[in-house]
C-alpha atoms as one frame of an Amber mdcrd trajectory, in Angstrom:
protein
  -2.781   7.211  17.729  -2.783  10.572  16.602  -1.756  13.578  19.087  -4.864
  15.665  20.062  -2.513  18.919  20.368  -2.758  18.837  16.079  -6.412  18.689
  14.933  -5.240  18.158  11.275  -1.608  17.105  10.770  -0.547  18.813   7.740
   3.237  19.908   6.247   6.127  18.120   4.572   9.664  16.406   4.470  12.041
  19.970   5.122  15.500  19.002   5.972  17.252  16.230   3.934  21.062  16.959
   4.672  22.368  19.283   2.914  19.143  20.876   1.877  17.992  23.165   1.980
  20.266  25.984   2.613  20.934  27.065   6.389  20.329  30.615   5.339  16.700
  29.640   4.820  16.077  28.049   7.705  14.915  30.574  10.042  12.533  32.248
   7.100  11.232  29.089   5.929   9.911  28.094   9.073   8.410  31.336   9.331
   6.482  31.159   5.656   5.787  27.476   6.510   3.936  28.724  10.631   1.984
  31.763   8.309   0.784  29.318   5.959  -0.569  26.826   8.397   1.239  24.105
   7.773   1.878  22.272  11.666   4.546  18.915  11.225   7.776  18.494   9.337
   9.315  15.141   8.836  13.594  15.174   8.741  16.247  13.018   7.827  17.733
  11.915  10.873  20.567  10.326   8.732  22.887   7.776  10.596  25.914   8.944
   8.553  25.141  12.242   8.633  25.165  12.715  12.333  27.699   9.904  13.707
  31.084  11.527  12.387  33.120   8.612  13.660  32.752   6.275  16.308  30.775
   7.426  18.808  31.221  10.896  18.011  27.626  12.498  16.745  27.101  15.530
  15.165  23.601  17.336  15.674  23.868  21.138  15.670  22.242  21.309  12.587
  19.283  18.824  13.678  19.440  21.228  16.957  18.409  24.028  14.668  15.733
  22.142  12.884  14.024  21.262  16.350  14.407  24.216  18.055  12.959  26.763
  14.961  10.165  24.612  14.516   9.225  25.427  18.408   9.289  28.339  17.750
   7.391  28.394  14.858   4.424  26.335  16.318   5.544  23.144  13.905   5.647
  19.804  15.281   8.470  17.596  14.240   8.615  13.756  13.053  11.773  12.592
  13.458  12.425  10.158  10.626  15.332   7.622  11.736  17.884   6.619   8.807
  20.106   3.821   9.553  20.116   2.831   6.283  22.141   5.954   5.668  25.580
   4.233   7.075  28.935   6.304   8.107  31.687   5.636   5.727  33.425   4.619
   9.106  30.959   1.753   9.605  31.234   0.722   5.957  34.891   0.334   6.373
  34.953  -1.174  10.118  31.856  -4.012   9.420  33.135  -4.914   5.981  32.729
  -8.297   6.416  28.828  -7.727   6.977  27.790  -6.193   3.935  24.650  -7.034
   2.307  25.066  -9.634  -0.990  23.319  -9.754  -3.345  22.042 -13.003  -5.185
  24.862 -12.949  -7.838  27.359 -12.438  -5.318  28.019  -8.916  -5.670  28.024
  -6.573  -1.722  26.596  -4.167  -1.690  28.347  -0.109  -1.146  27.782   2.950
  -0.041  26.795   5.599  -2.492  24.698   8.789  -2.803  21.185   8.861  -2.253
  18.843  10.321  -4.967  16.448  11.356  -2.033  19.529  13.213  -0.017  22.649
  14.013  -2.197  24.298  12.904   0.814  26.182   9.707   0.748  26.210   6.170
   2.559  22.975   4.774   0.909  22.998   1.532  -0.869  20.116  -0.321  -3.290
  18.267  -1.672  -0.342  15.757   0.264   2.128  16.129  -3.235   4.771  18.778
  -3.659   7.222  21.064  -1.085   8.181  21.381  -0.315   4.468  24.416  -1.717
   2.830  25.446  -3.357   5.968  23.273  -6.571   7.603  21.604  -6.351  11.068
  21.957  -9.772  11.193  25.233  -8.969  12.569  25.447  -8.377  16.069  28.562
  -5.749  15.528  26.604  -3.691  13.087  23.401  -4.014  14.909  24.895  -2.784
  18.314  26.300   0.224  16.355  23.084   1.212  14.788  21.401   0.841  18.016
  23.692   3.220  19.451  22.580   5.552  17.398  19.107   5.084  17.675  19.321
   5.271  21.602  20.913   8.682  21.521  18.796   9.817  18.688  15.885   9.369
  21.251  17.628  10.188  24.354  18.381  13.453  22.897  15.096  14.613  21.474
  12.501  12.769  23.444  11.642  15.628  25.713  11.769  18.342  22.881   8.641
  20.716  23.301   8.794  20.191  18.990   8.784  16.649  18.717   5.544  14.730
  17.499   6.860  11.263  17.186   9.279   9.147  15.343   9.232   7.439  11.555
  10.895   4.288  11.461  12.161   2.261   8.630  11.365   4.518   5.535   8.840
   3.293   2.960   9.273  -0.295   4.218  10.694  -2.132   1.566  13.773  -4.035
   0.797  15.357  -5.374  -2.392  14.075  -8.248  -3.919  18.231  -9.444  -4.607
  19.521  -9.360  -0.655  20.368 -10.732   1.529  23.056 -14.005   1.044  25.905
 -12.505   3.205  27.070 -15.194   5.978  25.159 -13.957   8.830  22.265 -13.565
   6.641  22.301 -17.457   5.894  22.669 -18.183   9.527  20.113 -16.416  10.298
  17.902 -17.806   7.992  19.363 -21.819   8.851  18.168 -20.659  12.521  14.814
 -19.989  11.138  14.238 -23.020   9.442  15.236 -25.332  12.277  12.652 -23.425
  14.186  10.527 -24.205  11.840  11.179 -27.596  10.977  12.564 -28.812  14.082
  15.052 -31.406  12.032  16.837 -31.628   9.027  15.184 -35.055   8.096  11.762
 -32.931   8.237  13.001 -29.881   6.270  14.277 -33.002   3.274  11.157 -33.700
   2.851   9.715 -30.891   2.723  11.625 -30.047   0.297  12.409 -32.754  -1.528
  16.957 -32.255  -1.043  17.684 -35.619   0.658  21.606 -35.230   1.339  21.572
 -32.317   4.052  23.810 -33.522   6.484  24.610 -30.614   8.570  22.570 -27.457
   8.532  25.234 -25.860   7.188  24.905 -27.720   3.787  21.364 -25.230   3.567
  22.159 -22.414   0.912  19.167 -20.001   0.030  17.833 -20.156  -3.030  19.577
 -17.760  -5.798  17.075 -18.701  -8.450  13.332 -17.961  -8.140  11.261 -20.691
  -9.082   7.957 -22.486  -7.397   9.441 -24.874  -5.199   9.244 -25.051  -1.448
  12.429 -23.520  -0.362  12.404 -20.283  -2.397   8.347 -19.996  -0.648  10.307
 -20.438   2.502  13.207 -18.141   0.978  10.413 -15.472   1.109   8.967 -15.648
   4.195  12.187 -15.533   5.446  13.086 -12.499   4.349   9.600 -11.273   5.858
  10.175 -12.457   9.024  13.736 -11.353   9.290  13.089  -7.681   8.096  10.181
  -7.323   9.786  11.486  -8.198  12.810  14.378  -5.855  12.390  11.772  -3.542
  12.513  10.296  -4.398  15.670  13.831  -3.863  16.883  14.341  -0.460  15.372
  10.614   0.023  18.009  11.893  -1.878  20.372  15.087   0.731  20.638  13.349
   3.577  20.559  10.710   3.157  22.748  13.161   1.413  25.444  14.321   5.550
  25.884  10.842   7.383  24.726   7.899   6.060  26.112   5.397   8.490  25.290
   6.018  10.170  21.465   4.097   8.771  18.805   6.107   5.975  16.256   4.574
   5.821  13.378   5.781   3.843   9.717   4.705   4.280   5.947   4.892   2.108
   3.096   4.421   2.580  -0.452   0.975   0.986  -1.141   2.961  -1.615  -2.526
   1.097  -4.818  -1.588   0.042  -4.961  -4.716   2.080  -6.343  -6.790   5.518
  -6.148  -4.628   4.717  -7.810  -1.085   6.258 -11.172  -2.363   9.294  -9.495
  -3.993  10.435  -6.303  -2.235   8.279  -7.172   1.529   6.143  -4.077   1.064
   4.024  -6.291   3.376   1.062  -2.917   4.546  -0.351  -4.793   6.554   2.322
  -6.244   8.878   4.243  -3.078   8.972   1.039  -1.321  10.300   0.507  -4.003
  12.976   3.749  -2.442  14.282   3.354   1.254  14.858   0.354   3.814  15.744
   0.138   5.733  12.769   0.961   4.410   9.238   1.121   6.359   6.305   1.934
   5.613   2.614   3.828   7.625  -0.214   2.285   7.892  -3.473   3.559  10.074
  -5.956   1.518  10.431  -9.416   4.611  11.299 -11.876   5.945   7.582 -10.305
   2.641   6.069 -10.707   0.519   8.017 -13.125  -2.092  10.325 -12.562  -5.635
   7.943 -12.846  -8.272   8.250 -10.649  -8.019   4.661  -9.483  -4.780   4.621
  -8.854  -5.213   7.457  -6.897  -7.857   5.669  -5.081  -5.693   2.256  -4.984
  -3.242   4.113  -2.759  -5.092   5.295  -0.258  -7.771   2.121  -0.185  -4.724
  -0.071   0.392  -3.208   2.111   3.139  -6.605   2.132   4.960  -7.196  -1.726
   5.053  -3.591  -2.409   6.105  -4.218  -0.135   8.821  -7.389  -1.871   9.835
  -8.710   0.872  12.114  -5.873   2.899  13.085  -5.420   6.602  11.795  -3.434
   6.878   8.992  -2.138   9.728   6.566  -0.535  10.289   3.023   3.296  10.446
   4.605   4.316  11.951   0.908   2.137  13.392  -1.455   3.418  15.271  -4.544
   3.764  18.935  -4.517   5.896  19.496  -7.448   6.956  18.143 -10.605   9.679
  15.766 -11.760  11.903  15.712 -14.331  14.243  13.446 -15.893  13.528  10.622
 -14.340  12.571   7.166 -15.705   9.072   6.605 -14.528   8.002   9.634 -16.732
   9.937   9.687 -19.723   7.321   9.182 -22.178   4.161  10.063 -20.971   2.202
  13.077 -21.276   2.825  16.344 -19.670  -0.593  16.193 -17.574   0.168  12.641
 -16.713   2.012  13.484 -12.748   4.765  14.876 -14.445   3.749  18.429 -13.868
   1.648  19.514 -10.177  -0.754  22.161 -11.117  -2.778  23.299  -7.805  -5.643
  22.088  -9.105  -3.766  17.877  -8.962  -2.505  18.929  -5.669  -5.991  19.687
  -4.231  -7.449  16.673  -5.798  -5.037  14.336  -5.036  -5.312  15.071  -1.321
  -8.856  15.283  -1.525  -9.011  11.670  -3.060  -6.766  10.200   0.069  -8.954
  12.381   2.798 -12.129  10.888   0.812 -10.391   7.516   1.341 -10.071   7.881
   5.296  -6.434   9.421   5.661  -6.224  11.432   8.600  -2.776  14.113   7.846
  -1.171  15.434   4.507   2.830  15.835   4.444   3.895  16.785   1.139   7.220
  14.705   0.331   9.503  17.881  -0.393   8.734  21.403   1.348  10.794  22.888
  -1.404  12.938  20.945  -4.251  16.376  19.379  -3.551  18.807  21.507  -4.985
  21.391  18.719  -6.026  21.365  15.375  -7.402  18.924  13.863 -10.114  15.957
  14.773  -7.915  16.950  18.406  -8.748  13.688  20.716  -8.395  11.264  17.470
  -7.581   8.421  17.382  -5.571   8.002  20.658  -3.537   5.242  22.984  -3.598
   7.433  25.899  -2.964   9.665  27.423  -5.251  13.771  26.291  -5.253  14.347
  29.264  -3.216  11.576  28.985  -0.687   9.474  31.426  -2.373   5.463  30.595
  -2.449   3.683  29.513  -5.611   0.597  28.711  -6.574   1.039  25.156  -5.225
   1.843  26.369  -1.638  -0.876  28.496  -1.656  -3.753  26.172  -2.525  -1.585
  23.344  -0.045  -1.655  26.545   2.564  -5.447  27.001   2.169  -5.881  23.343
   2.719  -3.586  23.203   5.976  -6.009  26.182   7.192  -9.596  24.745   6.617
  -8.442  21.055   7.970  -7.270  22.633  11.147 -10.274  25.010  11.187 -12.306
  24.030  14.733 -15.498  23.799  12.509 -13.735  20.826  10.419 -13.295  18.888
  13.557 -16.549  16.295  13.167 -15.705  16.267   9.892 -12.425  14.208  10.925
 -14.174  12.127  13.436 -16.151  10.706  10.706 -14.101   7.478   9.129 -14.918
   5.634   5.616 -18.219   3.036   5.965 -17.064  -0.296   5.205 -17.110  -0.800
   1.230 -19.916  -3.484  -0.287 -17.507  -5.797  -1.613 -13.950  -7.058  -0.701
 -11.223  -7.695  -2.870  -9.255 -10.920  -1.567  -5.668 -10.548  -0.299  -3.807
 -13.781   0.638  -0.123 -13.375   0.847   0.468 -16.977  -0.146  -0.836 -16.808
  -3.449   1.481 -13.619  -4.283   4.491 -15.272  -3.304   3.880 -18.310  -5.088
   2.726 -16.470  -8.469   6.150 -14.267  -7.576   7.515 -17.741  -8.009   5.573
 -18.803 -11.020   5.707 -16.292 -12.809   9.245 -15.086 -12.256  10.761 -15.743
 -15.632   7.806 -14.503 -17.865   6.542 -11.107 -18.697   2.997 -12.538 -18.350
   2.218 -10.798 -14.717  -1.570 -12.201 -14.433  -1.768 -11.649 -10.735  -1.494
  -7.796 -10.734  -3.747  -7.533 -13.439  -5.947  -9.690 -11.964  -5.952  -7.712
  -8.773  -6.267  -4.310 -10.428  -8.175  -5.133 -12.412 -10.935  -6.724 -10.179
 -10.587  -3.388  -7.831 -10.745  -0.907 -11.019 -13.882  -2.775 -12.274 -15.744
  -2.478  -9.147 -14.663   1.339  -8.244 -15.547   2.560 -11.762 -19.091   0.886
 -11.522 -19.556   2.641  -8.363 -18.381  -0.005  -5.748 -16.848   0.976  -2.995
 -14.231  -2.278  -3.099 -11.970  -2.682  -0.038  -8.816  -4.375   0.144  -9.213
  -7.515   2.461  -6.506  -9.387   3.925  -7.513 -13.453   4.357  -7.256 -12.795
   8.128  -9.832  -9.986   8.313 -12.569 -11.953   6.432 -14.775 -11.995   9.153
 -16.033  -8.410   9.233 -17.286  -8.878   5.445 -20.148 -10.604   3.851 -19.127
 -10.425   0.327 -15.319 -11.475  -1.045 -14.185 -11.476  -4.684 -11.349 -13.199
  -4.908  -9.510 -12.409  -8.472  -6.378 -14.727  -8.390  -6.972 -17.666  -6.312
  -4.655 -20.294  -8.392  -2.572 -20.742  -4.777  -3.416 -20.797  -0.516  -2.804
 -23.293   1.837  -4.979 -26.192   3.370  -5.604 -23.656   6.484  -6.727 -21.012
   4.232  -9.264 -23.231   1.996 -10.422 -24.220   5.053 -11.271 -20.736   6.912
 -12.940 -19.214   3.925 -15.023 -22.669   3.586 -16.094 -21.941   7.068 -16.875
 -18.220   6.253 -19.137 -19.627   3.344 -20.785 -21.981   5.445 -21.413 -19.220
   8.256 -23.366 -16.926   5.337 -20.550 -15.316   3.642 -20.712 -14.674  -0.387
 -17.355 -15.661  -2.697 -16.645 -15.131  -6.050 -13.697 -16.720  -7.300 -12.151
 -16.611 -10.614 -10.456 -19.781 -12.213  -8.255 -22.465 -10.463  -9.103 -21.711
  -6.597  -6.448 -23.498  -4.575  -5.182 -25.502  -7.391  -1.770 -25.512  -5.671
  -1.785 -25.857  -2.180   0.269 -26.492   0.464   4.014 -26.189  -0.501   3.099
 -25.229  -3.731   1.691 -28.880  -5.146  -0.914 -29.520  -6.962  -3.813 -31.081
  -6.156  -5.043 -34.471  -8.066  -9.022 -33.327  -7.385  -9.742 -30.081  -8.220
 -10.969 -27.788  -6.935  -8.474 -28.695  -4.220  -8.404 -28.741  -0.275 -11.737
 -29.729  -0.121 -12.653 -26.728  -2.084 -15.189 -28.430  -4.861 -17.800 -29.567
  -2.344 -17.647 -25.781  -1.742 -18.391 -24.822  -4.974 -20.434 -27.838  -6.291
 -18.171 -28.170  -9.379 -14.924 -30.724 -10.531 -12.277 -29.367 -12.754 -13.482
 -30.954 -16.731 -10.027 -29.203 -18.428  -7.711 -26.104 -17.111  -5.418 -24.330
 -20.031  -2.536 -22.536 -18.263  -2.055 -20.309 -21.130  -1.668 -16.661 -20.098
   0.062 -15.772 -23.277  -2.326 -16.030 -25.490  -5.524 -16.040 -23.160  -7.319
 -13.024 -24.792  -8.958 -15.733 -27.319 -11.332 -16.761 -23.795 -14.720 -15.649
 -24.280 -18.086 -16.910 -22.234 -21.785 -15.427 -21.559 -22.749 -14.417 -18.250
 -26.758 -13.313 -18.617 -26.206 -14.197 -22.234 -23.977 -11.072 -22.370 -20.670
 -12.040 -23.809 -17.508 -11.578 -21.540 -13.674 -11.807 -22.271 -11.118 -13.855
 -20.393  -7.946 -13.649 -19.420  -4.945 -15.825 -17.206  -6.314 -19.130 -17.283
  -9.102 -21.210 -18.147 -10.923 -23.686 -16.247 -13.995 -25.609 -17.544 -15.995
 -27.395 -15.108 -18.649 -30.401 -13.884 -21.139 -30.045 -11.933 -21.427 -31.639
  -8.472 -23.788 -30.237  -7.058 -23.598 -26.425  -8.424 -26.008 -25.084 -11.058
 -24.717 -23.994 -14.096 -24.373 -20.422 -14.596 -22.652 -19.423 -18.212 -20.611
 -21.260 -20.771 -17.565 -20.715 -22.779 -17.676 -20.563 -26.251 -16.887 -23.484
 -27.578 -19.926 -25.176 -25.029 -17.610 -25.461 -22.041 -19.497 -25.082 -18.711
 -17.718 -21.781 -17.425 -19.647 -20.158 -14.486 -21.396 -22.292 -11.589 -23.302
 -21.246  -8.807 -23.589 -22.811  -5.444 -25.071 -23.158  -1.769 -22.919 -23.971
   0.739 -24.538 -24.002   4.618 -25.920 -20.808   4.466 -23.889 -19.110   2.279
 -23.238 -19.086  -1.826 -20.741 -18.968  -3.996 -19.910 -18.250  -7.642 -16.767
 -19.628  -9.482 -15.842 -18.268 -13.100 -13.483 -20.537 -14.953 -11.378 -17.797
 -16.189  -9.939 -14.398 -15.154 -12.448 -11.574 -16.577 -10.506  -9.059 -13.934
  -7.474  -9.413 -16.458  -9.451  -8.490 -19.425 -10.598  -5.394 -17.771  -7.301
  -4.704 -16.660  -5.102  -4.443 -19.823  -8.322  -2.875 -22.277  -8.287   0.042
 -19.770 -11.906  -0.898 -18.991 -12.998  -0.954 -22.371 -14.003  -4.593 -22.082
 -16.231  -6.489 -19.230 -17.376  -3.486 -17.497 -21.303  -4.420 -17.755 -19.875
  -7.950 -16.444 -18.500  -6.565 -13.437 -22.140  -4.754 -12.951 -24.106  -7.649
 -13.388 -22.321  -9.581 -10.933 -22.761  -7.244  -8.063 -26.411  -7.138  -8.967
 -25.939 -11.105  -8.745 -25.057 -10.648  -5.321 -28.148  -8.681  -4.549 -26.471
  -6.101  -2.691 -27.440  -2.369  -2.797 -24.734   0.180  -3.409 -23.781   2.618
  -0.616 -24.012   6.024  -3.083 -25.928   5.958  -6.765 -24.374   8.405  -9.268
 -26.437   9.284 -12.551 -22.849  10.434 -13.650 -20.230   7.562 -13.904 -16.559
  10.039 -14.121 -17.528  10.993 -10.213 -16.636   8.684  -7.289 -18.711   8.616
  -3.920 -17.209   7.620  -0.131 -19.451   7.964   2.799 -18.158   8.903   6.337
 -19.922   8.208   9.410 -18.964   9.415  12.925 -20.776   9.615  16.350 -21.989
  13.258  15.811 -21.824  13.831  11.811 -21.967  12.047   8.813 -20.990  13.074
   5.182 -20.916  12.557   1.644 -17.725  12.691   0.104 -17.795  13.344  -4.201
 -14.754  13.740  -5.746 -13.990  14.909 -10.015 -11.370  13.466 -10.847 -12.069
  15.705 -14.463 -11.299  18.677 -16.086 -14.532  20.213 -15.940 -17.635  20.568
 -13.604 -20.000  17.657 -13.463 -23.532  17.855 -12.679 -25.252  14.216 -10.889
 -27.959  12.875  -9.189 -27.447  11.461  -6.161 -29.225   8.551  -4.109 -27.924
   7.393  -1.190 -29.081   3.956   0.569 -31.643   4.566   3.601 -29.451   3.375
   6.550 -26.698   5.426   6.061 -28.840   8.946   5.559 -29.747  11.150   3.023
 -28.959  14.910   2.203 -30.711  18.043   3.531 -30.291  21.476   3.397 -26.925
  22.554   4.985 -23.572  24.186   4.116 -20.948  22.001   3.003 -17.163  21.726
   4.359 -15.851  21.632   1.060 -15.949  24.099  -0.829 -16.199  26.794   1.671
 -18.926  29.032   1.931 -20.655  26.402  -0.296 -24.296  25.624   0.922 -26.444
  22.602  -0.223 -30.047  23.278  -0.739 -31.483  20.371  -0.728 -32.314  17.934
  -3.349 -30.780  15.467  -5.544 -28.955  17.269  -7.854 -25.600  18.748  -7.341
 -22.253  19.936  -9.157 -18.781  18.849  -8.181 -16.041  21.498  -9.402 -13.336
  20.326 -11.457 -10.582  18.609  -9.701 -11.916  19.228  -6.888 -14.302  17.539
  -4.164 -18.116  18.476  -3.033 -18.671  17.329   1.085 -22.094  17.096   1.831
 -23.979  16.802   5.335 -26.038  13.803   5.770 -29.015  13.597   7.658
């Protein structure tokens, strides 16, 4: 949980060895104390600090430590074993990471750093596996002294473990790798006659005959391939926990991802949801010039963060301050587009993640690197340390959060949203699978696009992992071509208990192991939705040519298409050509709606230009009543209730001021006369109508 001694945690990333300059320590920390910024994250860099063997440098992590005592900053201390000593590279050659083609991997300089002993993959201990005991002893070492040393430090806040929570989607095939992973199948499978035929390789005669899988494809072993490396990473986490808190028992450890779930959970493990099961805070990094500057992906990162955290407190662990240059993820797109920070993005896009629930702001440079391709990226003060116009508005926002009269305000946490977007992990990793050799990418777009629709009709859509069904009433489920029997069955019990599901085309129509099923929809999943499959075209490449009416309003495919018969369903829409598309359907005491094709991806790739009245009419189908009704569609709404307080969070995403009227539902209050947070010195007088500033966010008291 968060400390109480910070109200607001606010700051940045400062030292990444060797920047920036010693000289500036001492006056850095000063400028950062007088502008109000409270917590600094550091590199704790494994080959930074352990010379040789055994033999561990820290003065200048001493330094960092003790000015920020003195300077009334509290420090994260960000452990980086996947920055390995040359020494270790050398001495545990033989447990270097491989990747699938065969090639191990090196140490070499980080972007992030300019220092050296990075590799391509965030898991393990970097280039080098922790499935090796040598190598994991070593790094454990380090991690043990790292704590015993600091633990009692009046600056420390807590530690960050396993940075951005990721690892390549190539690693890992080195020998103790594939043990590791023979070990896990035996424990699952119990024998290799079971394992056969599962999947289908009848010659195993020892376990050593197992190889892992080089080529992606939808069979069974590559789905076990990628649970695999789940497991195994994840539990290297744990370890990396496990270390630390054998030594420190009391510090905070906290984690952040890279709201990567979507698409990448299958492929590079940026699993949000496990990795926040595992630590007390959990943050995210989002950076705009990486990602681009739109309001809903602005509102994607932080939505994502908050449901994988499922209740804890959670913060934007690296928010852009700066621009970027050079870099591939910008070349190309406009100027305004992340690639510059003018104060203005800076204050919206924190506003956006506070709006979304996050509970701390670090910015992910203090001030730029000054070597290395990341040259001048990211921080809100100047190369030399000098304020800018960026500091200054991030200064006045580390003032007002820590402000006493803010602290309600931050007791107050994000109401539930009306609808939730359905997560299963399964049916990512098998698309991963499907999908692996084509540029058609239909999940993603299905899953954006389903989330986009909603938020830019004024839904507040929340990210719902299949375990965490229960608390909702209302699923949409965008992409549903693959779950397992267990899965089918819990959301058919969900349905029968009352819940509402919308599915798009082909629910289930793999299941377990990745086989089809010979009735569809499968598991048991047609009685659910009153319908048999007529005809399914698996035709992503050329789906934009699906059209049917929902209302009589015409609506645009996308993915797949799956036409239907009833049994026992009503019929809700056709395709085109006649085809029964949409069918509606009682199940115990709840409903459900399938739609034999993917409208999410058709809002997806037009930008919204197409099925956005579709998206309306079906959450007027579900007869649900928004949370917040804007007359003006470019603002977005959030409501925060707490014991003491509630408010109305409405954030401009836009260039210029923008003038609404406002309703907001009965049970969760209404406005009244009262001064608002945000802006300061702002007062509401009542009434409907208000104006949001540009860029910028309007918090309003609710009554």
């Amino acid at each position: 949980m968060l400390r109480n001694d910070i109200q607001f945690p606010y700051g940045a990333v400062y030292f990444r060895k060797s920047s920036p300059p010693q000289e500036d320590w001492e006056r850095d920390y000063t400028t950062a104390g007088e502008d109000g910024l409270n917590i600094f994250r550091h590199w704790f860099m494994w080959g930074a600090i352990e010379k040789a063997p055994g033999v561990y440098d820290w003065e200048e992590y001493d330094r960092q430590m003790d000015l920020a005592a003195a300077n009334g900053i509290k420090t994260v201390i960000a452990e980086l074993i996947h920055a390995v000593p040359d020494w270790a590279v050398r001495k545990y050659a033989h447990a270097l990471q491989v990747n699938a083609d065969g090639t191990k991997l090196g140490s070499y300089m980080g972007v992030s750093s300019a220092t050296g002993g990075f590799s391509n993959n965030g898991g393990g201990a970097g280039a080098l596996t922790l499935n090796c005991p040598e190598v994991k002893e070593a790094a454990g070492n380090f991690l043990t002294a790292l704590a015993t040393r600091y633990k009692d430090h009046p600056a420390i806040y807590g530690y960050d473990v396993w940075n951005e929570c990721n690892y390549s989607a190539d690693v890992d095939y080195s020998d103790y790798a594939k043990a590791a992973f023979r070990k896990w199948l035996e424990n699952k499978y119990g024998s290799l006659e079971v394992l056969a035929r599962a999947w289908n390789r009848f010659s195993y005669a020892e376990w050593e005959d197992i190889e892992p899988p080089v080529h992606m494809a939808p069979y069974p072993e590559c789905i076990d391939w990628l649970k695999f490396k789940r497991d195994n990473f994840y539990d290297q986490m744990q370890w990396r926990i496990d270390t630390i808190r054998a030594v420190d028992k009391k510090n905070v450890i906290a984690a952040h991802g890279i709201s990567g779930a979507i698409p990448n959970m299958a492929a590079n493990g940026c699993d949000d949801w496990l990795a926040a099961s595992k630590v007390e805070v959990y943050g995210f990094t989002w950076i705009q010039a990486r990602k681009g500057a739109e309001a809903w992906k602005n509102w994607y990162g932080v939505d994502i963060n908050r449901a994988a955290a499922r209740g804890k407190p959670f913060w934007h662990a690296e928010r852009q301050g700066g621009p970027l240059w050079l870099q591939p993820q910008v070349i190309g797109r406009d100027k305004h587009d992340g690639r510059i920070a003018e104060p203005e993005d800076i204050r919206l896009w924190s506003m956006t993640s506070l709006a979304g629930g996050a509970r701390g702001v670090l910015n992910l440079r203090w001030r730029p690197l000054l070597d290395g391709p990341l040259f001048g990226a990211f921080g809100s003060y100047g190369m030399d340390g000098s304020r800018t116009p960026r500091s200054e508005i991030a200064s006045r926002m580390a003032k007002w959060a820590n402000d006493p009269a803010q602290a309600t305000l931050w007791d107050a946490k994000p109401v539930r949203g009306e609808i939730g977007i359905l997560v299963i992990p399964d049916t990512q990793e098998f698309d991963y699978l499907l999908n692996y050799d084509r540029k058609e990418k239909p999940y993603p777009e299905a899953m954006w696009g389903a989330y986009r629709a909603f938020l830019e009709h004024g839904v507040q859509p929340d990210w719902v992992h299949v375990d965490d069904i229960d608390a909702y009433d209302l699923l949409y489920f965008p992409y549903p071509i693959m779950f397992t029997a267990e899965h089918a069955k819990r959301l058919a019990a969900w349905v029968e208990k009352g819940g509402t599901l919308i599915a798009e085309a082909c629910p289930g129509y793999f299941g377990d192991r990745g086989r089809v099923g010979t009735v569809q929809p499968n598991m048991g999943l047609d009685k659910v939705f009153g319908v048999h499959e007529e005809e399914v075209e698996f035709m992503p490449d050329i789906a934009e040519h699906i059209c049917f009416r929902f209302n009589g309003e015409p609506v645009n495919g996308g993915g797949f298409l799956q036409s239907y018969r009833l049994a026992g369903g009503t019929a809700h829409g056709n395709f085109n050509d006649g085809r029964l598309a949409i069918v509606e359907n009682s199940f115990g005491k709840g409903r459900t709606l399938l739609i034999g094709t993917n409208p999410s991806v058709a809002y997806y790739r037009s930008e919204g230009l197409k099925n956005g009245t579709f998206f309306a009419d079906l959450f007027r189908w579900t007869g649900k009543k928004k949370h917040v009704t804007l007359s003006n569609p470019a603002l977005f709404a959030r409501v925060h209730k707490g014991e003491k307080e509630s408010f109305l969070w409405l954030v401009n995403p836009t260039h210029a001021p923008r003038s609404t009227e406002v309703s907001v539902s009965e049970e969760l209050g209404k406005l009244y006369p009262a001064s608002s947070p945000w802006p300061p010195g702002h007062r509401h007088e009542g009434g409907n109508s208000v104006e949001v500033p540009a860029r910028d966010v309007l918090i309003l008291r609710l009554d």
